[in-house]
C-alpha positions in Angstrom: 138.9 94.0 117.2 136.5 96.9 116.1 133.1 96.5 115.0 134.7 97.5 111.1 136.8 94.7 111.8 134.5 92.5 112.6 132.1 93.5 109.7 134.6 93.3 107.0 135.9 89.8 108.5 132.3 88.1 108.2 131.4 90.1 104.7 135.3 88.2 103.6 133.4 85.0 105.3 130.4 85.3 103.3 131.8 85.4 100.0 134.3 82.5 100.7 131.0 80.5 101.6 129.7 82.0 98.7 132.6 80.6 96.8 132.5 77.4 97.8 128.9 76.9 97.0 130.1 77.2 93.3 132.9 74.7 93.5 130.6 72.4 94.9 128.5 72.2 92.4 131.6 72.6 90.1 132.2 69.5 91.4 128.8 67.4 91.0 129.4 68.1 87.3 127.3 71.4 87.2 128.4 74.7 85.9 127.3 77.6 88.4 128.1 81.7 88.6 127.4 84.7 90.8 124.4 86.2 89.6 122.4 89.4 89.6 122.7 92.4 92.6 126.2 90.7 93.3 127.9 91.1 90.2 126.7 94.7 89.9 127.8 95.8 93.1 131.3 94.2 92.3 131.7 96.0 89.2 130.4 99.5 91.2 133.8 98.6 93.3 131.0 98.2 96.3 131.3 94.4 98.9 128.4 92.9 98.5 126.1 92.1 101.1 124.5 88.7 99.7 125.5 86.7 96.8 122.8 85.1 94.1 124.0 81.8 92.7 122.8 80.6 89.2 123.4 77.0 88.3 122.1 74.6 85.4 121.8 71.9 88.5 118.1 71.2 88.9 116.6 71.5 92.1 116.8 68.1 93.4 120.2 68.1 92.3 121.1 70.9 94.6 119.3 69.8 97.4 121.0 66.9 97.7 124.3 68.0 97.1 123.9 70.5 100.1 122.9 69.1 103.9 120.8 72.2 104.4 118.5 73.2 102.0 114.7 75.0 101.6 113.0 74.8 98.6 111.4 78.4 98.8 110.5 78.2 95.5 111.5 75.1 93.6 108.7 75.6 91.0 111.0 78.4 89.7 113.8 76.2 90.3 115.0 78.6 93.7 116.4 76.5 96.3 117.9 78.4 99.4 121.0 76.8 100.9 122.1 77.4 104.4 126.5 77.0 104.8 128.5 78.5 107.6 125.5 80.4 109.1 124.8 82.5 106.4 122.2 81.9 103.4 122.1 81.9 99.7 119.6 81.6 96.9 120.7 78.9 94.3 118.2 79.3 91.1 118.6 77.2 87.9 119.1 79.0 84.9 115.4 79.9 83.3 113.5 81.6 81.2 109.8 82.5 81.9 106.6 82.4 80.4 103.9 84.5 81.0 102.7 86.3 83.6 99.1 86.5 83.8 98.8 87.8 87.6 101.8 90.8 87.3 104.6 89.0 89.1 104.7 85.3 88.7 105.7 83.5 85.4 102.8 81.2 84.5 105.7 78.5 83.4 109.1 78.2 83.5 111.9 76.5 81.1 115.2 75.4 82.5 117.8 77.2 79.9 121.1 78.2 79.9 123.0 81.1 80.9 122.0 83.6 78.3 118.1 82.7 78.8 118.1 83.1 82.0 120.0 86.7 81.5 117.2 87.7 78.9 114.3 87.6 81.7 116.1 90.1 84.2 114.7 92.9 85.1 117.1 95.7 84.6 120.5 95.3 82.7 122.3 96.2 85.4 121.3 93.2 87.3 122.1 90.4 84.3 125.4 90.0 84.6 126.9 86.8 85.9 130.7 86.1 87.5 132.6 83.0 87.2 134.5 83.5 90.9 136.8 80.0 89.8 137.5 81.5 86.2 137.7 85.7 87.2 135.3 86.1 84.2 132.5 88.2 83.6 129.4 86.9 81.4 127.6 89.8 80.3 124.4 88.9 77.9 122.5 92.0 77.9 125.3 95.4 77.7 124.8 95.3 81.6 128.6 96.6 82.4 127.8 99.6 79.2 124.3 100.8 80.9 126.9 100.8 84.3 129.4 102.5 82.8 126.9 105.2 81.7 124.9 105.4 84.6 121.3 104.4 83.3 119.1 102.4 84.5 117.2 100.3 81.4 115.0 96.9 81.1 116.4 94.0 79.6 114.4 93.9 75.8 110.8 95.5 75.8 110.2 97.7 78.6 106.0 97.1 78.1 107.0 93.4 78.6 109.0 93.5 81.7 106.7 96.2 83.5 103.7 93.8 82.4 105.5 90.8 83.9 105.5 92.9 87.2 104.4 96.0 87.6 106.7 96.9 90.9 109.4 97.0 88.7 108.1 100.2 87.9 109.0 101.2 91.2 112.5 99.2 91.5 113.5 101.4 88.5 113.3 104.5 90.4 114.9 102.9 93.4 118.0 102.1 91.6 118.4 104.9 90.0 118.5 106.9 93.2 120.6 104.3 95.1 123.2 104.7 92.3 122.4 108.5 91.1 121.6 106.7 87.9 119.4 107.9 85.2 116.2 106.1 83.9 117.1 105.4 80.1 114.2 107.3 77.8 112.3 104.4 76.8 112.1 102.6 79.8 111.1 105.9 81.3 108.5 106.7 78.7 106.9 103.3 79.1 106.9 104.0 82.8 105.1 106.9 82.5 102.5 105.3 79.6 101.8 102.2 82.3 101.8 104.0 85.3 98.2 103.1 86.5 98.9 99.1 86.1 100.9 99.7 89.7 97.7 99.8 91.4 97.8 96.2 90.3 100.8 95.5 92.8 99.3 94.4 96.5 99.9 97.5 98.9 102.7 95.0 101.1 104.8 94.9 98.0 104.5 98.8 97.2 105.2 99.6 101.3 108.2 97.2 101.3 109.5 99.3 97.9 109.1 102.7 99.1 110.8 101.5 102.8 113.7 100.9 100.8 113.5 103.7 98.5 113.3 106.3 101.5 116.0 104.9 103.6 118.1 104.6 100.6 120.8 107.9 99.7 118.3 110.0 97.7 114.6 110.0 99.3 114.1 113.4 98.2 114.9 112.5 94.5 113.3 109.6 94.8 109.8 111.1 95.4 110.5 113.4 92.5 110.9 111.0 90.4 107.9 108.9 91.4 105.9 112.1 90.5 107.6 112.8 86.9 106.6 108.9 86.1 103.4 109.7 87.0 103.4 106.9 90.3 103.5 108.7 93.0 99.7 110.0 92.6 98.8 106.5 92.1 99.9 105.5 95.5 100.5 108.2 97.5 98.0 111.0 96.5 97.9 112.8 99.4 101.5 113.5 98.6 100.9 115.2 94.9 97.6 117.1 96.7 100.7 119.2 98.1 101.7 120.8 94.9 100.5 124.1 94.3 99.6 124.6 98.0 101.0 128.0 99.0 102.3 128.9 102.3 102.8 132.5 104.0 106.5 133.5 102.4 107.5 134.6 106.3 107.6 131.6 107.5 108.1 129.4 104.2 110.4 131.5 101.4 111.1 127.9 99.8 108.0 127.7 98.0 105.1 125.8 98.6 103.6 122.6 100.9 105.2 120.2 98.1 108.3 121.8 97.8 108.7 122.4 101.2 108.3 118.7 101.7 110.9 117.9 99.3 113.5 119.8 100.5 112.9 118.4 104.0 113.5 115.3 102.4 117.1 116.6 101.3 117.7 117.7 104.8 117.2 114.3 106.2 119.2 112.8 103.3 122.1 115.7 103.9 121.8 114.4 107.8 122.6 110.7 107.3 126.0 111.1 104.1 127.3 113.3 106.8 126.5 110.8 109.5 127.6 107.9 107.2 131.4 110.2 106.5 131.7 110.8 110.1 131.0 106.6 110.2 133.9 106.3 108.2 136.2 108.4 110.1 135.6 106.8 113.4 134.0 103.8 113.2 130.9 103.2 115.8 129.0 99.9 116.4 125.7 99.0 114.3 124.0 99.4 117.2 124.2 103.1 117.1 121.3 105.3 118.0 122.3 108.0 115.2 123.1 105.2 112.9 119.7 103.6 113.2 117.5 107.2 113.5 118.9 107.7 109.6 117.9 104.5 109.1 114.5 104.8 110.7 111.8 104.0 107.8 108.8 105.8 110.2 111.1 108.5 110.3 111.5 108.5 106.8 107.8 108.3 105.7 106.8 111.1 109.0 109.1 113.2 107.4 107.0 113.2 103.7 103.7 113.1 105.4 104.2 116.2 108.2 102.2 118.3 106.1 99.6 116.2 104.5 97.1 118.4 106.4 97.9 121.2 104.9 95.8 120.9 101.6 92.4 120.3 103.6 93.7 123.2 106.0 94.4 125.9 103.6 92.3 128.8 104.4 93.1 132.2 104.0 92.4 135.1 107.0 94.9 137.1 108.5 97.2 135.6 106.5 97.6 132.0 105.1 96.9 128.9 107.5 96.5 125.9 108.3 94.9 125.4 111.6 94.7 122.1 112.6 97.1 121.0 110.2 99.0 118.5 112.7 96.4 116.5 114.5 94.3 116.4 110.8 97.4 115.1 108.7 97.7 112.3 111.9 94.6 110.8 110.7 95.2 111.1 107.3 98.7 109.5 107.8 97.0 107.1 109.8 94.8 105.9 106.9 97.8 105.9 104.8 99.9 103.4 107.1 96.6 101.2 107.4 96.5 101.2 103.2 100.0 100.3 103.2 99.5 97.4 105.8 102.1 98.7 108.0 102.1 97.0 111.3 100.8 98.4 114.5 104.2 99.7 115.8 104.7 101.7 112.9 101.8 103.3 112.5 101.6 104.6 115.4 104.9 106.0 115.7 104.1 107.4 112.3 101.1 109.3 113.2 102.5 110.3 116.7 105.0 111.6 114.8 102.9 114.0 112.4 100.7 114.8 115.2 103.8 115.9 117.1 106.0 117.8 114.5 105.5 121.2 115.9 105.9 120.6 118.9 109.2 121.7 119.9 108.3 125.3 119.4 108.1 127.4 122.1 110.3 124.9 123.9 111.8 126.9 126.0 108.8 128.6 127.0 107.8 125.1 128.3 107.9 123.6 131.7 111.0 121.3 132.5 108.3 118.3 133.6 106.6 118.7 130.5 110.1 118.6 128.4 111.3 115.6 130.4 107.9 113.8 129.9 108.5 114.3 125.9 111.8 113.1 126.7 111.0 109.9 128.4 109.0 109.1 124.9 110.8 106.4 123.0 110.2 108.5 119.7 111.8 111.8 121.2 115.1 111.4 119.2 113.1 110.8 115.4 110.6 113.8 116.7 113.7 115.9 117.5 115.3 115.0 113.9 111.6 115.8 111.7 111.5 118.9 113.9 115.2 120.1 112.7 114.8 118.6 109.1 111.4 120.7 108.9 112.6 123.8 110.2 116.0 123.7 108.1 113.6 123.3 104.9 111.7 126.4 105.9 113.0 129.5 108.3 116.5 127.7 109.5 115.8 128.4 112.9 117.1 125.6 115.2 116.8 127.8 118.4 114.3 125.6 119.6 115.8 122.0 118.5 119.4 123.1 119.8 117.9 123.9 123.0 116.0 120.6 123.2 119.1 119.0 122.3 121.1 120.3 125.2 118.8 119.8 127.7 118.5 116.2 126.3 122.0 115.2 126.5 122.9 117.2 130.0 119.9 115.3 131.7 120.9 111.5 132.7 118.1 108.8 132.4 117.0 108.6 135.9 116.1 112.8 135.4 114.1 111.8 132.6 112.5 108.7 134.2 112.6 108.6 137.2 111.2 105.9 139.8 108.1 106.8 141.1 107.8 108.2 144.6 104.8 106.9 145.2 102.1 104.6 143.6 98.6 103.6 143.9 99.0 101.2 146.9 100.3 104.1 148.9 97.1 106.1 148.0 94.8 103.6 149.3 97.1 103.3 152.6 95.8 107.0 152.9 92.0 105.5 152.3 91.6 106.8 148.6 89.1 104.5 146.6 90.7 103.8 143.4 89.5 105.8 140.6 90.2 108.3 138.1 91.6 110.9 140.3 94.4 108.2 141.1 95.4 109.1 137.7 95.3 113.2 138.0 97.1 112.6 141.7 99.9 110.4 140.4 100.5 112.5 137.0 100.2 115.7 139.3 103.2 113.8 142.0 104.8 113.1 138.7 105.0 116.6 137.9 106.4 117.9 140.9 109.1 115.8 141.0 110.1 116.2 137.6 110.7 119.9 138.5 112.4 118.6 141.3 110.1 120.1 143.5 109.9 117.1 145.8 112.3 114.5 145.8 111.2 111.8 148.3 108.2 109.5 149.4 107.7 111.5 152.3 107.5 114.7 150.3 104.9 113.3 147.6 102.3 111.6 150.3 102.2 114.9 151.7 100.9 116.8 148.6 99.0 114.1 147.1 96.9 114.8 150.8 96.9 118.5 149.6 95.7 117.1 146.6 93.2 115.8 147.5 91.9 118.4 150.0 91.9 121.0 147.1 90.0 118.5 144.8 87.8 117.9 147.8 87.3 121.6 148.1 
C-alpha cells in the first residue's frame, strides 16, 4: 500500500468518524451538521482535511455524551472531542455579542442554525451539511459568492473586521488559496480599516502570513496585502522596496519590489510543478522536496533577501548595494524577533538572507569550502532562494546547476565526514588546549575535505607542520 493509499484510506476514516459524531448526537435527541472550512471545501470538489461540527447540544451535553472530551472553549460553547484518534471541534450554535478587545465576543447566545451562520466570517465559510440528510443549509448566499469566486463578509464588513481585525488578513488568504476575488465592499472597508491590524498581537499576524506564504499564491498574496493597504502596517520594510531601482544589467525586471515579487512567483511556479509531478508518481510526506516548498523560513527568506537594499542604495560606478546581504540579516532578524518567531526560525531566516548570494562564483570556490556549505542543514532552502532569485533577475542558473550536481554526485560521508583526528590526539602530541585547537582541527578539516589526506596517520602529521609554521 502507497503512501496515497494510505492517505486517502485515513482522510475516508476521518470523515466516517466525523459522521458518526453527528449521529451520535442525532441520537441523544440533538440536531448537529458539518460546519464551516468543511462544507466549503466539499462543494470546491476538494477532501477535507478536518471537519467542524455544529450542534444545538450544550456543552455539558456533549461532554457527556462523548468519553473523550476538552472543553477548549466551553464559554463559547466549543468542546473538542477525541474518536478513533483523530479530533474534532463540536460548537453549539451561537451568535455573539460584542467584541470589545478585536477577537473575542464579550457574550455569547446559544441560537439556532441561521444565528450562528450570521456571525461567520466570510460567506464562504457559513454553510452547514447535513451528512444523514445529503442536504446543504446555506443562510448567507455562501455556495453564490463560491460559484463566483469572491471572497465577501457575512452582513457589514466594518462589523466583522471590528469583531477581529485578522480577518483582514484571512480575507486575502482565501482569496489567494482559492484564486478568488475580494468582493468591493469588503475590499474597500479593508482598505478604510487597515491601521486597526496593528491591534492584532504579532503571534496571530505571523501564524496568518505562515499560512499565506506557504499557500498557492505567495506572490499575489503580498500584492494584495499592499493594494489593502496592510502590508506597510506590518511588514514595512517590505513596501520600503518599491521604487528602489536596480542596475537594468543585472535586474531588467524592474525594481527591488518587483524583483521580490516575481521571486515570489518563481517559488510558487517551483512547488504546482512539484505538487503535478506529486500527482503523477506519488512520493511519501516525508519528502525533502515536498517539505522545502513547504518550508515557511524559506518562504519569508525569499521576501526579505533584499530588505537591505533600500538602506544600501547608493549610486557610483553604477547602482549598488554594498553590504546589502549581511545588513538585510539584521533587519530580517528584527523582523523575526517582532513576529515572535522561535529561535529555530529565525536563525535559519537570517542565515538565509545573509547567505543568498552566495552561490556565485561557485565554481570558482574550493571543493572543502562547497562541501562545508553542503554539510549545512539549510543548504537545500539556500540552493532553492539562490535559483528563485536568480530566475527573477538574469536567469542564469550556471552557478545553482553546478551546486546541484556536485550536491547529488557527493554521498554523505564526502560531505561529512568523520573526523580524522580530534582534540585528545592533539594533546597526545603535547598541545595545550586553546584557540589554535580550533584553526588546527578546521585547517585538518580542510585537507581532508579536498581529499588531500585521508587517514589518522596523514592528519597528525600536518597538524605537527601546523604547528611548526604557527610556531614559526
Amino acid at each position: 500500500m502507497n503512501d496515497k493509499t494510505n492517505l486517502d484510506s485515513r482522510k475516508n476514516q476521518l470523515k466516517a468518524t466525523a459522521i458518526s459524531i453527528v449521529k451520535r448526537l442525532r441520537e441523544n435527541g440533538f440536531s448537529a451538521l458539518f460546519a464551516g472550512g468543511c462544507v466549503r471545501d466539499m462543494l470546491m470538489g476538494s477532501i477535507p482535511e478536518d471537519y467542524d461540527i455544529a450542534t444545538d447540544a450544550r456543552p455539558d451535553d456533549i461532554i457527556k455524551i462523548f468519553k473523550r472530551t476538552v472543553p477548549i472553549g466551553i464559554h463559547f460553547g466549543v468542546v473538542l472531542v477525541m474518536e478513533n484518534d483523530f479530533e474534532f471541534e463540536v460548537a453549539t450554535f451561537r451568535s455573539d455579542g460584542t467584541y470589545s478587545d478585536g477577537r473575542h465576543p464579550d457574550t455569547v447566545t446559544f441560537c439556532d442554525a441561521r444565528g450562528d451562520a450570521l456571525r461567520r466570517d466570510f460567506t464562504i465559510n457559513g454553510m452547514f451539511y447535513d451528512p444523514i440528510e445529503d442536504k446543504h443549509f446555506d443562510y448567507v448566499r455562501g455556495e453564490d459568492d463560491l460559484k463566483a469566486g469572491l471572497i465577501r463578509t457575512i452582513g457589514n464588513p466594518f462589523d466583522r473586521f471590528d469583531e477581529d481585525r485578522l480577518r483582514m488578513i484571512r480575507a486575502v488568504r482565501f482569496a489567494c488559496r482559492f484564486n478568488f476575488n475580494i468582493e468591493d465592499q469588503t475590499a474597500e472597508a479593508i482598505k478604510k480599516v487597515h491601521d486597526k491590524v496593528l491591534t492584532v498581537s504579532n503571534e496571530r499576524i505571523r501564524d496568518e502570513l505562515r499560512k499565506t506564504l506557504t499557500g498557492p499564491n505567495p506572490d499575489t498574496s503580498i500584492k494584495m496585502l499592499d493594494d489593502l493597504n496592510i502590508l506597510h502596517e506590518i511588514l514595512p520594510e517590505v513596501t520600503a522596496m518599491k521604487g528602489v531601482e536596480q542596475p537594468k544589467n543585472f535586474h531588467p525586471e524592474g525594481d527591488v519590489f518587483t524583483h521580490t515579487i516575481l521571486t515570489l512567483t518563481k517559488l510558487a511556479d517551483g512547488r504546482k510543478a512539484t505538487d503535478f509531478r506529486e500527482e503523477l508518481h506519488p512520493v511519501s510526506n516525508n519528502s525533502d522536496k515536498k517539505n522545502l516548498y513547504g518550508s515557511w523560513e524559506l518562504a519569508m527568506a525569499v521576501l526579505l533577501h533584499d530588505i537591505g537594499k533600500p538602506v544600501t542604495f547608493e549610486i557610483a560606478d553604477r547602482i549598488r548595494f554594498n553590504n546589502h546581504d549581511s545588513i538585510g540579516a539584521k533587519m530580517a532578524e528584527k523582523i523575526c524577533e517582532r513576529l515572535r518567531m522561535s529561535n529555530a526560525e529565525k536563525e535559519r531566516i537570517t542565515w538565509l538572507v545573509k547567505m543568498h548570494l552566495y552561490l556565485r562564483h561557485a565554481q570558482e570556490m574550493r571543493i572543502s569550502k562547497l562541501k562545508r556549505l553542503f554539510a549545512h542543514d539549510g543548504y537545500p532552502e539556500l540552493a532553492e532562494l539562490y535559483k528563485v532569485d536568480s530566475l527573477a533577475s538574469t536567469a542564469n542558473l550556471d552557478d545553482y546547476n553546478f551546486c546541484q550536481n556536485m550536491f547529488e554526485e557527493l554521498k554523505d560521508e564526502e560531505i561529512k565526514p568523520e573526523p580524522l583526528i580530534t582534540g585528545n590526539d592533539l594533546i597526545a602530541l603535547g598541545l595545550k588546549p586553546g584557540p589554535i585547537f580550533t584553526k588546527i582541527l578546521d585547517a585538518i578539516k580542510d585537507e581532508q575535505l579536498e581529499q588531500k589526506i585521508t587517514t589518522k596517520e596523514e592528519a597528525l602529521r600536518k597538524a605537527k607542520e601546523f604547528v611548526s609554521i604557527d610556531s614559526s
